[in-house]
N, C-alpha and C positions, 0 to 999 in steps of 0.2 A: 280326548281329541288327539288325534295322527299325527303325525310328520307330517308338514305340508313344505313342499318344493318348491317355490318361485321358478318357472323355467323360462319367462320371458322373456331375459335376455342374455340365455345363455350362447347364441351366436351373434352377439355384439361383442365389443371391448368397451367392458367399465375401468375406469379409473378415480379415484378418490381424488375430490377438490386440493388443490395445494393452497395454504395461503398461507405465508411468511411476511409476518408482522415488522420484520425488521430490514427492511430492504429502502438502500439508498439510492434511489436510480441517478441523482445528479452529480454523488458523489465519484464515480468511475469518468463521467466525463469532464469532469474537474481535474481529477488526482492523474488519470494519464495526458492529462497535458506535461507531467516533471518527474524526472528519475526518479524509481522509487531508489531505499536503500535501507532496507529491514533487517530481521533476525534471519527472515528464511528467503530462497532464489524465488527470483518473480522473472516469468517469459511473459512479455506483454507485447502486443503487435507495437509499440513505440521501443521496444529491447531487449535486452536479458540482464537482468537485473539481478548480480550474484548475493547473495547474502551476507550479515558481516554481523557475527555474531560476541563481539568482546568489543571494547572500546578502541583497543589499537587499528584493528581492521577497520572499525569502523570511520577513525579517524580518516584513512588511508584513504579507505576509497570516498568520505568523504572530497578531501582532498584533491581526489583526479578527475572528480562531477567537478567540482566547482573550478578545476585549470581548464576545462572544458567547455563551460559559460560561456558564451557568445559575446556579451554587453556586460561588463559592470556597472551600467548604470539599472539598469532593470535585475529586480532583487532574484538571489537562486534559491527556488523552492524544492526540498525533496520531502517525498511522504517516508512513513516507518517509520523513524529514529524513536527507540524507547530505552525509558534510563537503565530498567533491569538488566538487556544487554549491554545497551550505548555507553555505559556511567552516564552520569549526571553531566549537562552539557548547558553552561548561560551564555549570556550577553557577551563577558567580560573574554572566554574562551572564541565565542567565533569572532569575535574582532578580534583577536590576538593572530586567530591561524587566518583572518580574512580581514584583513585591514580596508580594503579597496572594492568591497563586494559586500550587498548585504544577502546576507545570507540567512533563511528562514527551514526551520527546521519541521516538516507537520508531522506531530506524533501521530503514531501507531492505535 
């Protein structure tokens, strides 16, 4: 038996199904409602989100998101914080550097 060509759609455009099993579509309109403040720059139509990759930075800019707060009484949430860059980060620290603010950290 020959080579046999399919040429029926060779003046179409095919493209191969996508499907990505792991897609969170409520998570983006959740997470860009609050600063991020990650390892790596995030440009989000709500900012520019520089990166902050050691604990100290990450303190810092910590720090100038939350002088930045509108309400202390409505808690400040930022996404990214992970311990591998951030260190290790509890309770007992963000009530020390936030006494008057609660402050909620959403991992990475």
């Amino acid at each position: 038996m020959g080579l046999v060509i399919d040429r029926s759609l060779e003046d179409k455009v095919l493209m191969p199904g996508f499907i990505d099993p792991h897609v969170h579509p409520s998570l983006p309109a959740i997470l860009t409602q609050f600063p991020f403040l990650a390892p790596d720059d995030w440009s989000l139509p709500h900012g520019e989100f520089p990166g902050a990759t050691d604990p100290k930075t990450y303190e810092k800019g910590l720090k100038a998101l939350v002088a930045n707060h509108r309400s202390p009484q409505i808690p400040f949430i930022t996404w990214g914080y992970h311990p591998l860059w951030h260190g290790e980060i509890y309770r007992e620290q963000l009530n020390a550097w936030f006494p008057d603010t609660p402050v909620m950290l959403w991992h990475r």
